[in-house]
N, C-alpha and C positions, 0 to 999 in steps of 0.2 A: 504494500500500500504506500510506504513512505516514496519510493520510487516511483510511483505516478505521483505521489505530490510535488515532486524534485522536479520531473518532467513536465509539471503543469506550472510550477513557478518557475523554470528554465524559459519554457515557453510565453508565460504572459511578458519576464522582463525583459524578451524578445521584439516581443509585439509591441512593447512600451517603447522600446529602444526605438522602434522601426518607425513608430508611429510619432515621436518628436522628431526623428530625422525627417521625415515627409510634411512636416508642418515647417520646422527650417526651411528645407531645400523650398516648400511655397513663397514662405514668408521671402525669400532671394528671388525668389521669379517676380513675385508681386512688385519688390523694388524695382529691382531691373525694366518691368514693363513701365512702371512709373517716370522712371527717368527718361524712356526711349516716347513714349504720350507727350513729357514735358519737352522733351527735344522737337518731336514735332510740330507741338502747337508753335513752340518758336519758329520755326523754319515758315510756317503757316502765314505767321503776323509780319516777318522778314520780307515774305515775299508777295505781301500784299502792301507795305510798305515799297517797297520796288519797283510793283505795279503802279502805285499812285503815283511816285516818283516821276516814272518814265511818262505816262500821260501828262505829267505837268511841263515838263521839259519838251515833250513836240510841241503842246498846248503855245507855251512861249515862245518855239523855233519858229512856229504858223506865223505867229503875232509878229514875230522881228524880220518875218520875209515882207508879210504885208507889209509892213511900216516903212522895211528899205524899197518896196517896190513904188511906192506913194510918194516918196522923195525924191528917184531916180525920175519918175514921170512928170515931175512939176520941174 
């Protein structure tokens, strides 16, 4: 009898063991997804920042052809 308790408390502090390592090993993927979401929404706001960027700078290249065009004609 003691010999299945041995193997039954062998096994549960198996199961325990296995079963904090797989909450770890989550708890590191969780972060790691966190940080790779936070890198992207940056990348996101980077490149919508860029976007608006670039629409303003032809916005104004438009505007300073018209203006030299309107001067060369007069």
């Amino acid at each position: 009898m003691s010999d299945i308790q041995t193997t039954d408390g062998v096994q549960t502090q198996r199961s325990l063991y296995e079963n904090q390592r797989l909450k770890n090993l989550l708890a590191e993927r969780n972060q790691q997804l966190q940080t790779v979401e936070q890198q992207l929404t940056n990348s996101q706001i980077s490149y919508k920042h860029a976007c608006k960027n670039t629409r303003m700078l032809m916005a104004f290249c438009v505007l300073l052809i018209v203006v030299l065009s309107w001067g060369g004609a007069a």
